[in-house]
Jmol script that loads the backbone (N, CA, C; Angstrom):
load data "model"
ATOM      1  N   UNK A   1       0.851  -1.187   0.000  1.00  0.00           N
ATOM      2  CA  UNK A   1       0.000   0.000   0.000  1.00  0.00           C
ATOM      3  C   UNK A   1       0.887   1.236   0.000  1.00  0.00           C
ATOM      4  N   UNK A   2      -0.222   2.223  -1.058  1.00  0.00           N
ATOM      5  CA  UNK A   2       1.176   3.644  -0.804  1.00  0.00           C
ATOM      6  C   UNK A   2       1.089   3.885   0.299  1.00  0.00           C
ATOM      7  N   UNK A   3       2.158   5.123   0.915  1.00  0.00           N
ATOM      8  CA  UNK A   3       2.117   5.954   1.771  1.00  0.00           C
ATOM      9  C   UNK A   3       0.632   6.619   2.223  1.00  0.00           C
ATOM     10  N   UNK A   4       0.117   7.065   3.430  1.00  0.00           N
ATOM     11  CA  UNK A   4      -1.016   7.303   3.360  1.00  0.00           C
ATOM     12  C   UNK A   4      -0.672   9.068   3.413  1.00  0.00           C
ATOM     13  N   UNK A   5      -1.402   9.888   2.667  1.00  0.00           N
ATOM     14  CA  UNK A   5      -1.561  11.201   2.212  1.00  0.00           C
ATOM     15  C   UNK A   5      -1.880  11.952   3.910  1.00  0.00           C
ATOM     16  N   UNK A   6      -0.921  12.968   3.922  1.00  0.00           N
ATOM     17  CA  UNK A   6      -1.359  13.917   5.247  1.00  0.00           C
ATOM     18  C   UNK A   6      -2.748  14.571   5.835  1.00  0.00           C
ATOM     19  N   UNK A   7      -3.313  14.993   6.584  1.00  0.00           N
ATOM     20  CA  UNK A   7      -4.336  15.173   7.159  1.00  0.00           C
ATOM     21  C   UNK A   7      -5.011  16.630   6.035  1.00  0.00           C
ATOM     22  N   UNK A   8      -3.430  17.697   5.806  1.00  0.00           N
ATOM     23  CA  UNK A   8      -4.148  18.181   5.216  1.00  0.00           C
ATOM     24  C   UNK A   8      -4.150  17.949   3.552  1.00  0.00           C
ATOM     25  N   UNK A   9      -3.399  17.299   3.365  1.00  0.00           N
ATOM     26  CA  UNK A   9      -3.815  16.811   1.580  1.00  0.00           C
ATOM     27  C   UNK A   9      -4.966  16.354   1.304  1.00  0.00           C
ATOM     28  N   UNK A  10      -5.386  15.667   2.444  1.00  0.00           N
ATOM     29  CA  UNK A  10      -6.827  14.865   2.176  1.00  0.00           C
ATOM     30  C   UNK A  10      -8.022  16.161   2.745  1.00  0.00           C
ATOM     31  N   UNK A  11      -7.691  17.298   3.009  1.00  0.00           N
ATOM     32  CA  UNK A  11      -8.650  18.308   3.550  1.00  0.00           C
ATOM     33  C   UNK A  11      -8.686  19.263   2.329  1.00  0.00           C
ATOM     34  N   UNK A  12      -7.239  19.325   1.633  1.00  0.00           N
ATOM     35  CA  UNK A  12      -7.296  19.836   0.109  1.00  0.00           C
ATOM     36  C   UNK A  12      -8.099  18.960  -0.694  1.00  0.00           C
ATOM     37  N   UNK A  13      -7.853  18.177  -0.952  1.00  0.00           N
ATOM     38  CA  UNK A  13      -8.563  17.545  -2.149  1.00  0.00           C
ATOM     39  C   UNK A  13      -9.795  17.370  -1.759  1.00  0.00           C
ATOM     40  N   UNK A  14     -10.626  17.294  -0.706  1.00  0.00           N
ATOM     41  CA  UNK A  14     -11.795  17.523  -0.020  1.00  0.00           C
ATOM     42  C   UNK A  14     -12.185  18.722  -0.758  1.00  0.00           C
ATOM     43  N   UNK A  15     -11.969  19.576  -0.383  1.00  0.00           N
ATOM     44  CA  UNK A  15     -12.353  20.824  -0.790  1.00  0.00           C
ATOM     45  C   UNK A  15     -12.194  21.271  -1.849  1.00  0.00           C
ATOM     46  N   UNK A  16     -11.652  20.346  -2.988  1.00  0.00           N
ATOM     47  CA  UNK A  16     -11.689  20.799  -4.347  1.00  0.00           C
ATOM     48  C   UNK A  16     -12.659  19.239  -5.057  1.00  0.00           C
ATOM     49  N   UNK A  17     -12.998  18.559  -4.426  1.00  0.00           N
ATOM     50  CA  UNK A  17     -13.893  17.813  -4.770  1.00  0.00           C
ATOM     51  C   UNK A  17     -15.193  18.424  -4.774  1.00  0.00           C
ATOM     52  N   UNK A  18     -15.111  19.104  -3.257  1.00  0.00           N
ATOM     53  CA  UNK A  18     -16.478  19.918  -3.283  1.00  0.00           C
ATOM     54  C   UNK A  18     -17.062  20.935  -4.281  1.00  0.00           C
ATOM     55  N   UNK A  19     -16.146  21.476  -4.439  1.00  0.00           N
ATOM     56  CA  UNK A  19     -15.769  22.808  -5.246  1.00  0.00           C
ATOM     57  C   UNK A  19     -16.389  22.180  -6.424  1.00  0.00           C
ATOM     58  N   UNK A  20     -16.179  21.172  -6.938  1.00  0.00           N
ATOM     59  CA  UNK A  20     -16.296  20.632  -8.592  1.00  0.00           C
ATOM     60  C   UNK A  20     -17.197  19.929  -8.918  1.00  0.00           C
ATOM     61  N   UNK A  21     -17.826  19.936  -7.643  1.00  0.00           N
ATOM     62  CA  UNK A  21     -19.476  19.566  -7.346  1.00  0.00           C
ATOM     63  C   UNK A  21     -20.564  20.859  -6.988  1.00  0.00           C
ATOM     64  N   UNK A  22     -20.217  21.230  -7.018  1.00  0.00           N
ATOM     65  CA  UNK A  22     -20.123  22.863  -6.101  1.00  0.00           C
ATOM     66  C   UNK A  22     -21.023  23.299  -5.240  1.00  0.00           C
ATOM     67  N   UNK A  23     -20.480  22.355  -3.798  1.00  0.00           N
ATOM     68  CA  UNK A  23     -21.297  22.315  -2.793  1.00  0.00           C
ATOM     69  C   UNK A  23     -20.548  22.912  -1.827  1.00  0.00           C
ATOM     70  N   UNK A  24     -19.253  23.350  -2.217  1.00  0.00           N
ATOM     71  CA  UNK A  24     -18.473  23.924  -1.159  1.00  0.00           C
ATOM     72  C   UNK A  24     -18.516  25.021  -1.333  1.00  0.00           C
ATOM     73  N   UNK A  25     -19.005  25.855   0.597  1.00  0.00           N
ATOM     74  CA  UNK A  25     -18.864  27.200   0.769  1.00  0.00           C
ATOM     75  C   UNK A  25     -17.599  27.277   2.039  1.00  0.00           C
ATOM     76  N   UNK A  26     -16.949  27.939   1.833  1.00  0.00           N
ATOM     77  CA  UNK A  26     -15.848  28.178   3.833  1.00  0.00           C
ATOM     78  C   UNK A  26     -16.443  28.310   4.732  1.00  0.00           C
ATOM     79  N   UNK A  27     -17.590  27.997   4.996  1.00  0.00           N
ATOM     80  CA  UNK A  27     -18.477  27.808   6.396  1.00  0.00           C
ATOM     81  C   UNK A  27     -18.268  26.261   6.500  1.00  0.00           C
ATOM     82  N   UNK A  28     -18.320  25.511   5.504  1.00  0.00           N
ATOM     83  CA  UNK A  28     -17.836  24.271   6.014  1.00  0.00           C
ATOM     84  C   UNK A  28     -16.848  23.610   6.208  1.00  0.00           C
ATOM     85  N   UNK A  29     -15.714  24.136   5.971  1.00  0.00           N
ATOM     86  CA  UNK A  29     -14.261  24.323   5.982  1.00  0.00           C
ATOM     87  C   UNK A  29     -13.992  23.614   7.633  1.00  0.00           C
ATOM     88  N   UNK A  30     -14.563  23.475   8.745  1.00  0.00           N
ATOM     89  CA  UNK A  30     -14.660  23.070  10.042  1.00  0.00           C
ATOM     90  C   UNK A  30     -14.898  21.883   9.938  1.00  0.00           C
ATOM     91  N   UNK A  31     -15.923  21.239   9.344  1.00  0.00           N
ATOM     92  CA  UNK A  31     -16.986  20.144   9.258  1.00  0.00           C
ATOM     93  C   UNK A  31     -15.724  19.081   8.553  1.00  0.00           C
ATOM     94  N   UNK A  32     -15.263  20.317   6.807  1.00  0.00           N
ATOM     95  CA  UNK A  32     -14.210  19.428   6.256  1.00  0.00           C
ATOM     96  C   UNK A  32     -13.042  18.883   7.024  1.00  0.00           C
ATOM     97  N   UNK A  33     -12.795  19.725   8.028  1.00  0.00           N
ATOM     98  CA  UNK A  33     -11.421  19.542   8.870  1.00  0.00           C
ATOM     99  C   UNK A  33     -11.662  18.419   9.545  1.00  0.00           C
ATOM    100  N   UNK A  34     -12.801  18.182  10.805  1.00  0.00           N
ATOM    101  CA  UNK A  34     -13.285  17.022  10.922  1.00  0.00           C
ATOM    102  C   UNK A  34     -12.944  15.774  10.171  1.00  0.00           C
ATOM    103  N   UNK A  35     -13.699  15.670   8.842  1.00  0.00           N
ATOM    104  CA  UNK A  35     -14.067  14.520   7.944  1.00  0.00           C
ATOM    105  C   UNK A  35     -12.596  14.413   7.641  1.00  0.00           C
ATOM    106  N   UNK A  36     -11.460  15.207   7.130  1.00  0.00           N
ATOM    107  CA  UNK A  36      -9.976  14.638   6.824  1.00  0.00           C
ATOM    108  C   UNK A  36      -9.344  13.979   7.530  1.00  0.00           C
ATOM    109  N   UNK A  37      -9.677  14.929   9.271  1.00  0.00           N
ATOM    110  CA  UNK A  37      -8.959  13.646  10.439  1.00  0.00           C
ATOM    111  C   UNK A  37      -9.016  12.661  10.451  1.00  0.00           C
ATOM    112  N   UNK A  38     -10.874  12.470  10.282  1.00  0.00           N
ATOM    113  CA  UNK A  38     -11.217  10.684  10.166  1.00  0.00           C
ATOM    114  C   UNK A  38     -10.340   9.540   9.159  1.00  0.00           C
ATOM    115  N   UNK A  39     -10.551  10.665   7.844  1.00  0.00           N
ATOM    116  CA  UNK A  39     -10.050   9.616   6.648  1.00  0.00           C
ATOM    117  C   UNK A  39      -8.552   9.664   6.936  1.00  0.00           C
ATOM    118  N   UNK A  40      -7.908  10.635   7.283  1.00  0.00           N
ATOM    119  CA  UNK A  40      -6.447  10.044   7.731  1.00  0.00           C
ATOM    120  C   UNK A  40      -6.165   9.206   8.798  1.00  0.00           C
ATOM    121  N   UNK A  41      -6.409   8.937  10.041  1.00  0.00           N
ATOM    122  CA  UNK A  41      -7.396   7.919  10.749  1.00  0.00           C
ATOM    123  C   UNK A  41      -7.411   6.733  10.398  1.00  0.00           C
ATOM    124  N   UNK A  42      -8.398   6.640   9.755  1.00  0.00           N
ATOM    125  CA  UNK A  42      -8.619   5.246   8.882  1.00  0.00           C
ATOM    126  C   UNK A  42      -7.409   4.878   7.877  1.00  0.00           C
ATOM    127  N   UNK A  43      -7.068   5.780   7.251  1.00  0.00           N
ATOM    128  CA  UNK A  43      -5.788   5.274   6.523  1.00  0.00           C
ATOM    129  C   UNK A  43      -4.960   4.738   7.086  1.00  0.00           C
ATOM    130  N   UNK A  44      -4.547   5.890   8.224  1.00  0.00           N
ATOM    131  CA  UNK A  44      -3.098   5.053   9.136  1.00  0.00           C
ATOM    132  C   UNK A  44      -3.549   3.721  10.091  1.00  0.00           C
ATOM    133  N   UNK A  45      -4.651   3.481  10.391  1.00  0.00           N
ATOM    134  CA  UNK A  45      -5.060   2.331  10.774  1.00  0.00           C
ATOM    135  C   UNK A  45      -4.857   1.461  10.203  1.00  0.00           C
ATOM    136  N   UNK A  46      -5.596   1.385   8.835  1.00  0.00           N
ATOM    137  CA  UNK A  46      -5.954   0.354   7.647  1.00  0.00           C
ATOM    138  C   UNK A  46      -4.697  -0.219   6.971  1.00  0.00           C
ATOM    139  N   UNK A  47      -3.787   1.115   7.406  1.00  0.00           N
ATOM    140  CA  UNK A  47      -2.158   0.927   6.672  1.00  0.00           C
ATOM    141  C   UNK A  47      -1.218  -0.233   8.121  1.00  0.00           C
ATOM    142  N   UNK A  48      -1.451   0.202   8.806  1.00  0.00           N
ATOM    143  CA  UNK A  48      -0.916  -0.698   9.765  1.00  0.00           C
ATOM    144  C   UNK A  48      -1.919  -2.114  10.426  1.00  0.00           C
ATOM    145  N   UNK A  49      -2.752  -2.429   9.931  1.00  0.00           N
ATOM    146  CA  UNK A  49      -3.784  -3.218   9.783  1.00  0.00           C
ATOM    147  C   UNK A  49      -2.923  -4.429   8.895  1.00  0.00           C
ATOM    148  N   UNK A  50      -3.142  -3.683   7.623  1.00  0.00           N
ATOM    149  CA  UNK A  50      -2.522  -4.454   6.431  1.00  0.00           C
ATOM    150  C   UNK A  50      -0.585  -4.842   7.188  1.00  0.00           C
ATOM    151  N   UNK A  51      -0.250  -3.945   7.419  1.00  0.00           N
ATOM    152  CA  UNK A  51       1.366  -4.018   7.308  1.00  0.00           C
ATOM    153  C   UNK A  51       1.367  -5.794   8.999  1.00  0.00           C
ATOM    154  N   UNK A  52       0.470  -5.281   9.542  1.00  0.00           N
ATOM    155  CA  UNK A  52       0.396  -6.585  10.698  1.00  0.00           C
ATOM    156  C   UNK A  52      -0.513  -7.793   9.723  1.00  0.00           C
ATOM    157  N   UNK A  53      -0.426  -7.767   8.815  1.00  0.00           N
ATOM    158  CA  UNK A  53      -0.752  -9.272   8.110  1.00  0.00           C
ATOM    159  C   UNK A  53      -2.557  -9.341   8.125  1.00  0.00           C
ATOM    160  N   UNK A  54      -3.146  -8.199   8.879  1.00  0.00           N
ATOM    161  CA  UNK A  54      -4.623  -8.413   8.603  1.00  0.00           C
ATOM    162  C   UNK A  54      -5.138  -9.510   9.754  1.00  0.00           C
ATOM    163  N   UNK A  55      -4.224  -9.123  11.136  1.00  0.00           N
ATOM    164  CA  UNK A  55      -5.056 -10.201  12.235  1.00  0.00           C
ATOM    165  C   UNK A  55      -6.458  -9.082  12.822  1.00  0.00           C
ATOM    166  N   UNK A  56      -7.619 -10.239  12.574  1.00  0.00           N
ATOM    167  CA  UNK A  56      -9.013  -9.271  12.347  1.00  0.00           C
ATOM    168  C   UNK A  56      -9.058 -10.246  13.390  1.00  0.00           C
ATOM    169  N   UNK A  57      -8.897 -10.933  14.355  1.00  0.00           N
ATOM    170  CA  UNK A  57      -9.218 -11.572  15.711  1.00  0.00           C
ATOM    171  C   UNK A  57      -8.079 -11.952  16.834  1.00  0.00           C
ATOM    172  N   UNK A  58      -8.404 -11.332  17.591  1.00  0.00           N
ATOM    173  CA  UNK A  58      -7.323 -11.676  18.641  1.00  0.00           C
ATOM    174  C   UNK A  58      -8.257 -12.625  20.037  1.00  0.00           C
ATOM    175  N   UNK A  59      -7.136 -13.169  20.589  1.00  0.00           N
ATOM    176  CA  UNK A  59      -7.325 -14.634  21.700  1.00  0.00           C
ATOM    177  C   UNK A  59      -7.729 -13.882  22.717  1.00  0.00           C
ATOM    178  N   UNK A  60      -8.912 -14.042  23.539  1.00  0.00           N
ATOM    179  CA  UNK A  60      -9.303 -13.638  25.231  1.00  0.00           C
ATOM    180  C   UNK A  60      -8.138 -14.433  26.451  1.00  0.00           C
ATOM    181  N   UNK A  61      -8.378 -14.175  27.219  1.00  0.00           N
ATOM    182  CA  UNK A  61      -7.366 -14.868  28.044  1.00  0.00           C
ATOM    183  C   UNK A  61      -8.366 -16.256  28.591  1.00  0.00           C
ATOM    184  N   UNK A  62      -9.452 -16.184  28.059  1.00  0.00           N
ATOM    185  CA  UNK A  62     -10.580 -17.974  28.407  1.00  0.00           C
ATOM    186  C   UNK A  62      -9.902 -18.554  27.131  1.00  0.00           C
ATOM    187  N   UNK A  63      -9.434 -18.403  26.175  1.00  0.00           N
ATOM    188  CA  UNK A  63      -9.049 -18.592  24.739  1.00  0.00           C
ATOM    189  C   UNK A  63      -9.705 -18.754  24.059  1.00  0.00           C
ATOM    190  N   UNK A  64     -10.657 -18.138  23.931  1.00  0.00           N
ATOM    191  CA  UNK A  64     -11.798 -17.728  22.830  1.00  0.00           C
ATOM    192  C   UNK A  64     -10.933 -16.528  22.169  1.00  0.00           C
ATOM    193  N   UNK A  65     -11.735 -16.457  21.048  1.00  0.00           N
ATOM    194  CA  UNK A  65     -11.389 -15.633  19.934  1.00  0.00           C
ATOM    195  C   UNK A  65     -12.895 -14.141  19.762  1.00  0.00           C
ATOM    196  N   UNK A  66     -12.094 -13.291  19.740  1.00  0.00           N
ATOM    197  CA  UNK A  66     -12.950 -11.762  19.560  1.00  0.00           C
ATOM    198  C   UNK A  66     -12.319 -11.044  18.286  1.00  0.00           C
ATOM    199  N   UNK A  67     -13.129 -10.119  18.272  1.00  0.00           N
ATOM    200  CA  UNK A  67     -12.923  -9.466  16.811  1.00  0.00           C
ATOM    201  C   UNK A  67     -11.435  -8.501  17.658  1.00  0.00           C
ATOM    202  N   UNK A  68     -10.345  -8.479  16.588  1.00  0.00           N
ATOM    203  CA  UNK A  68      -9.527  -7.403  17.026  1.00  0.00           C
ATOM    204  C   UNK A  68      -9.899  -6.023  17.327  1.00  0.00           C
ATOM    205  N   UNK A  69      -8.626  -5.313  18.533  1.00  0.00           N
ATOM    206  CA  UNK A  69      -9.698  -3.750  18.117  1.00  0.00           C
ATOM    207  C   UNK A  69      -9.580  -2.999  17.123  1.00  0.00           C
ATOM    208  N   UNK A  70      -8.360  -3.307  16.123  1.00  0.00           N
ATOM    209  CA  UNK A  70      -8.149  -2.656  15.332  1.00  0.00           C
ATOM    210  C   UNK A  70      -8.911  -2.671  14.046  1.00  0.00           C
ATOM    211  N   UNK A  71      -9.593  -3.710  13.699  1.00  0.00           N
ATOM    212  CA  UNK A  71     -10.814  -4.098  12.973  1.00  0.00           C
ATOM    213  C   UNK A  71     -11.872  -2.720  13.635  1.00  0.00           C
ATOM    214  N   UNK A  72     -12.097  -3.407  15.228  1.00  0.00           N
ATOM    215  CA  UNK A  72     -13.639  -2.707  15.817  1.00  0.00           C
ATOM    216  C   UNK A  72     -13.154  -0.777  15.556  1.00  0.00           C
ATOM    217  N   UNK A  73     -12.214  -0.829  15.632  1.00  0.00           N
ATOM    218  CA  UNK A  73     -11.624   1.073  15.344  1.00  0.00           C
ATOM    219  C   UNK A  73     -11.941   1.336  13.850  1.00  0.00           C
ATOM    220  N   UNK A  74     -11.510   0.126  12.728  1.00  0.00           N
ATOM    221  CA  UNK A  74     -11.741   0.437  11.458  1.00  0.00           C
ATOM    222  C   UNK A  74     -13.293   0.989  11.430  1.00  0.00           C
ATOM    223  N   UNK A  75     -13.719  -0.205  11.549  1.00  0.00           N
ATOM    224  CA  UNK A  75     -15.304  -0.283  11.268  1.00  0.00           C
ATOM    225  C   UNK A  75     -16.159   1.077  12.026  1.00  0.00           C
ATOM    226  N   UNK A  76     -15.932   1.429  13.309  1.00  0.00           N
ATOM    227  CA  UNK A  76     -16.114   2.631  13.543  1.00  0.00           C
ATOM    228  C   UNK A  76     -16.103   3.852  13.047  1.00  0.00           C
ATOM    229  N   UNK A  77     -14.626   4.094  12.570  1.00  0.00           N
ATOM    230  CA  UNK A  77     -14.425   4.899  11.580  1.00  0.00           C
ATOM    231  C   UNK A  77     -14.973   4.884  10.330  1.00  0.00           C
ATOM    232  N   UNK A  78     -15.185   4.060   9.707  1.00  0.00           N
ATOM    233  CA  UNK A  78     -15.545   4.177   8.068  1.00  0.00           C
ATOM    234  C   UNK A  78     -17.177   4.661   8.238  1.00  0.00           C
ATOM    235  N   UNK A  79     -18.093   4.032   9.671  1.00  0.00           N
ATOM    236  CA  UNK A  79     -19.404   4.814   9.627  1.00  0.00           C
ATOM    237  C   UNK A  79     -19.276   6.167   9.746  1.00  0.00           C
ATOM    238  N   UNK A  80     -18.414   6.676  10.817  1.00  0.00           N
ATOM    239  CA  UNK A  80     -18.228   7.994  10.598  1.00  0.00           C
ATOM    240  C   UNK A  80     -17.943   8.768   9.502  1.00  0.00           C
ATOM    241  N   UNK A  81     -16.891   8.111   9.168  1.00  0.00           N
ATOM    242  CA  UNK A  81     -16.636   8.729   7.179  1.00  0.00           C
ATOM    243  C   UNK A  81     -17.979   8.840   6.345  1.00  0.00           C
ATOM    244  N   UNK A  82     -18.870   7.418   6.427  1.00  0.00           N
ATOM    245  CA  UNK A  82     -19.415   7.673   5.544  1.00  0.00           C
ATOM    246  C   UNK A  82     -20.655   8.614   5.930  1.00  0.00           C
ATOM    247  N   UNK A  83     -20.884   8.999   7.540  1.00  0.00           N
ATOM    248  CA  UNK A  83     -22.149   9.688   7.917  1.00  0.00           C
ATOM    249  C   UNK A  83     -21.459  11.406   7.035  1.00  0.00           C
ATOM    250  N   UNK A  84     -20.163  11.802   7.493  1.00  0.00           N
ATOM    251  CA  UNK A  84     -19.492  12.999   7.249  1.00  0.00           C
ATOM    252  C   UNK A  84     -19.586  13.153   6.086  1.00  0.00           C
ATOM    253  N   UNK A  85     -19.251  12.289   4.962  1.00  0.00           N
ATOM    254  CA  UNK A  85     -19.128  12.196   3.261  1.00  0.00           C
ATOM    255  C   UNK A  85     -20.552  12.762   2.927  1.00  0.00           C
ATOM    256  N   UNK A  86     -21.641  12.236   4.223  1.00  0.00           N
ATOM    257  CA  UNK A  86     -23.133  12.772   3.825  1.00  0.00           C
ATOM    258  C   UNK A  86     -23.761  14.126   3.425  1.00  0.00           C
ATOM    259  N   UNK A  87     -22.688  14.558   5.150  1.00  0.00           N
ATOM    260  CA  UNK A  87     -23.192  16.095   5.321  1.00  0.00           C
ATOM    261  C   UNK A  87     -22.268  17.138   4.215  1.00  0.00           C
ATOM    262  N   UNK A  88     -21.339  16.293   3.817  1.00  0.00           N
ATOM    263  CA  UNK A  88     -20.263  17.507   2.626  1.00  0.00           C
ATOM    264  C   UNK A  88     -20.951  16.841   1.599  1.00  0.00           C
ATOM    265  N   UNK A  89     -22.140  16.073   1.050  1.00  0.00           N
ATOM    266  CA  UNK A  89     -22.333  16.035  -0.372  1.00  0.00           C
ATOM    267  C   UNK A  89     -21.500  15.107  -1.230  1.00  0.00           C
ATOM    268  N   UNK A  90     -20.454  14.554  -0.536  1.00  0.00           N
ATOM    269  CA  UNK A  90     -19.220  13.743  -1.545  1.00  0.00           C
ATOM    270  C   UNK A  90     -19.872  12.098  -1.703  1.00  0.00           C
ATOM    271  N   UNK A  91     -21.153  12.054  -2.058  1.00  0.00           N
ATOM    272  CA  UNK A  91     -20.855  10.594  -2.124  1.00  0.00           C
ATOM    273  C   UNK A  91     -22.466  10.864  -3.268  1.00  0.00           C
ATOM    274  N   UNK A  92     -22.858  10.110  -4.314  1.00  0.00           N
ATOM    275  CA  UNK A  92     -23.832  10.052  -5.256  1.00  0.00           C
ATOM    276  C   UNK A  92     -25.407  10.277  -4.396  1.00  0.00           C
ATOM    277  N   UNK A  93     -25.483   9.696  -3.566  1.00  0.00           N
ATOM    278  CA  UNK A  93     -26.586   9.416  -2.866  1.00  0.00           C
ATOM    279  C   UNK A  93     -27.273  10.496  -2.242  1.00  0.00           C
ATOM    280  N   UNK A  94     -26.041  11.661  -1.602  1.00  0.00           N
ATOM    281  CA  UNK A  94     -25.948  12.539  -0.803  1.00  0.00           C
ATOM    282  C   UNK A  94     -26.702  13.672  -1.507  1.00  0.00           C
ATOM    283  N   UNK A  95     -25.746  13.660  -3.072  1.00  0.00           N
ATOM    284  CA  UNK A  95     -25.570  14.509  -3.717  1.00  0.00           C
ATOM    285  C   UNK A  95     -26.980  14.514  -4.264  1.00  0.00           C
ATOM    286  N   UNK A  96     -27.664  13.359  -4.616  1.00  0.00           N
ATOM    287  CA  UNK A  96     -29.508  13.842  -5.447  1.00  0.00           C
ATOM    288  C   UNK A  96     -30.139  14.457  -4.488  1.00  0.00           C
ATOM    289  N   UNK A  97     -30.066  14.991  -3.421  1.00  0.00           N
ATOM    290  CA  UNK A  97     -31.032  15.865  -2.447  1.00  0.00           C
ATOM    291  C   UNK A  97     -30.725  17.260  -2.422  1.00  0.00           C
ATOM    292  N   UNK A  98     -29.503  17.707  -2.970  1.00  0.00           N
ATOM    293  CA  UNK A  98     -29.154  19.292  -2.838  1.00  0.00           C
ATOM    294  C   UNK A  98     -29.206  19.908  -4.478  1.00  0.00           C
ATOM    295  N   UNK A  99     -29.307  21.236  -3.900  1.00  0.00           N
ATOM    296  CA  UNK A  99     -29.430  21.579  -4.795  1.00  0.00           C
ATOM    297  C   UNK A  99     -27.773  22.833  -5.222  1.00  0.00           C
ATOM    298  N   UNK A 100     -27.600  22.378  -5.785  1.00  0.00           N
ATOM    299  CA  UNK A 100     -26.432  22.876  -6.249  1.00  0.00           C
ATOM    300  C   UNK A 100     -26.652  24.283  -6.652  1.00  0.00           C
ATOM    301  N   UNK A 101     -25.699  25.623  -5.845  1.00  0.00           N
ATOM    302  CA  UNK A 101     -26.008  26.733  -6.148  1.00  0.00           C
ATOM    303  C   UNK A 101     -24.971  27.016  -8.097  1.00  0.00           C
ATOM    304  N   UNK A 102     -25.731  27.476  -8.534  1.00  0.00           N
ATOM    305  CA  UNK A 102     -24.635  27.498  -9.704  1.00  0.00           C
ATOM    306  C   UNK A 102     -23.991  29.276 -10.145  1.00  0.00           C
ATOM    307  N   UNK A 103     -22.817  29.821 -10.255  1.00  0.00           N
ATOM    308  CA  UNK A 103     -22.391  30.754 -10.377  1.00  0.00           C
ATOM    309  C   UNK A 103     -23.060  31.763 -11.704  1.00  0.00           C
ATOM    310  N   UNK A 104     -23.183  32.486 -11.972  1.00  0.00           N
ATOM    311  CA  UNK A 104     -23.774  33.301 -12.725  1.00  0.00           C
ATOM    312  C   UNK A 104     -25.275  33.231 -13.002  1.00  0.00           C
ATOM    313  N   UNK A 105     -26.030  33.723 -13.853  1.00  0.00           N
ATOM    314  CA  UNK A 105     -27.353  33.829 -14.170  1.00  0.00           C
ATOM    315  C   UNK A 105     -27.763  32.655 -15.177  1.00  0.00           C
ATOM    316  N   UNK A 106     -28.461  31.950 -14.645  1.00  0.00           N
ATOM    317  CA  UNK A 106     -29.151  31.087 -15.835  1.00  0.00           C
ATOM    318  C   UNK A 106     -29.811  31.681 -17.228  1.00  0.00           C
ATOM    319  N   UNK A 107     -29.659  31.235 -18.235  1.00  0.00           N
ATOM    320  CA  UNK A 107     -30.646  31.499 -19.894  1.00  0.00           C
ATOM    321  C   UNK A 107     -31.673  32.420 -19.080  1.00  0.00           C
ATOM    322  N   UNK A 108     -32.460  31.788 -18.394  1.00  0.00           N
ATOM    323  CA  UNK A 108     -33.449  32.397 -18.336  1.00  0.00           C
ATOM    324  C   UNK A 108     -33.692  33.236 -17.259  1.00  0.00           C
ATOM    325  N   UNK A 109     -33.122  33.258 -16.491  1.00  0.00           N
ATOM    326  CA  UNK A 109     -32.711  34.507 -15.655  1.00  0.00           C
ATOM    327  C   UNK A 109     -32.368  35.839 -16.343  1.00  0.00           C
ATOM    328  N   UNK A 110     -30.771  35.517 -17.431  1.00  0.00           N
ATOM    329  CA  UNK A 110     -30.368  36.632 -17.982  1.00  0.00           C
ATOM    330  C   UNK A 110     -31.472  36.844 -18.965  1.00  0.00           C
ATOM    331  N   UNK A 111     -32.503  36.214 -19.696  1.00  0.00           N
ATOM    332  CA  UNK A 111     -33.404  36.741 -20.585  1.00  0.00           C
ATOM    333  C   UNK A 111     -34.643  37.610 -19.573  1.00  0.00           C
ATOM    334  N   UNK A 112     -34.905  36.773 -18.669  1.00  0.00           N
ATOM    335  CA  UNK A 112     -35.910  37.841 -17.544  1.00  0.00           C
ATOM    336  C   UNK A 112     -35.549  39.305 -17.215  1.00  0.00           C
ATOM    337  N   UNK A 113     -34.032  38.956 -17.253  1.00  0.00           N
ATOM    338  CA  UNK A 113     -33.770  40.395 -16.408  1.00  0.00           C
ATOM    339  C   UNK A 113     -33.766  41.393 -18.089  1.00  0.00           C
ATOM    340  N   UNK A 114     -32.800  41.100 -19.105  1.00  0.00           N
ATOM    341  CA  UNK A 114     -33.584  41.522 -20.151  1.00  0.00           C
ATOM    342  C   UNK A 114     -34.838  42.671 -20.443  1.00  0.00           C
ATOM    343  N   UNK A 115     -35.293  41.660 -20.446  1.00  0.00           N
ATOM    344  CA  UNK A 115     -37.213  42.017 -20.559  1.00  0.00           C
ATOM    345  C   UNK A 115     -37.379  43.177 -19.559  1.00  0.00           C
ATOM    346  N   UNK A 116     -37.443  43.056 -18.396  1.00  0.00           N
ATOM    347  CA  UNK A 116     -37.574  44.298 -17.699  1.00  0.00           C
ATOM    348  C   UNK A 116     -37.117  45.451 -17.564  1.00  0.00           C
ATOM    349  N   UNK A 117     -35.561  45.782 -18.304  1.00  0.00           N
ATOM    350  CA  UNK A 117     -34.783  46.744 -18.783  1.00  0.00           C
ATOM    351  C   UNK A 117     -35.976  47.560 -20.060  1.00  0.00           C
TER     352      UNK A 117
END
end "model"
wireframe off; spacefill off
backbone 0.3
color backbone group
C-alpha cells in the first residue's frame, strides 16, 4: 500500500472535490477539517492493519477468539466517514437531495432580467 496522504492533503482535495461539485462554501471548511482527520485515521489504521498481516481476531485470556480492536476502530471509523461524506455532499446518494447553487445567471434569468430593462 502507498504511503497514506497527510491530514491536510486529504482536507485539500476535499475541498476541491467539493468545489467541482459545487457544494463547497468556507463555512464548512470546520466540518471538512473534521471529515480529513477521520479519513487520515482510517488510513493510518488500515495501513498498519494491512502491514500486521490483517489479524481481524485476537485470543481472550478464556481462549476464545474476539474481533480485534483494530478491525472494531476500522469499522467505527468508516461509519463515521461515511455519515461525514453525507453532510459535505461527496458521495452520489448525498448529492440527489441538494441543490447545487450554480455561479452566474441562468438562460433564463439573464433573458428575464432583459425584458424588464
Amino acid at each position: 500500500m502507498a504511503n497514506v496522504p497527510t491530514k491536510e492533503t486529504i482536507k485539500r482535495r476535499t475541498i476541491e472535490d467539493m468545489k467541482s461539485l459545487g457544494v463547497h462554501k468556507p463555512q464548512y471548511n470546520r466540518v471538512v477539517d473534521l471529515y480529513a482527520e477521520l479519513v487520515f485515521q482510517f488510513l493510518t489504521l488500515n495501513k498498519k492493519f494491512e502491514d500486521e498481516g490483517y489479524k481481524y481476531e485476537s485470543f481472550t485470556a478464556a481462549g476464545g477468539a474476539k474481533k480485534s480492536p483494530i478491525v472494531a476502530t476500522l469499522e467505527s471509523l468508516r461509519k463515521d466517514i461515511l455519515a461525514y461524506s453525507d453532510r459535505l455532499c461527496l458521495n452520489p446518494k448525498s448529492l440527489e437531495n441538494v441543490t447545487v447553487e450554480k455561479k452566474g445567471k441562468s438562460a433564463l434569468a439573464a433573458a428575464l432580467a432583459e425584458m424588464d430593462e
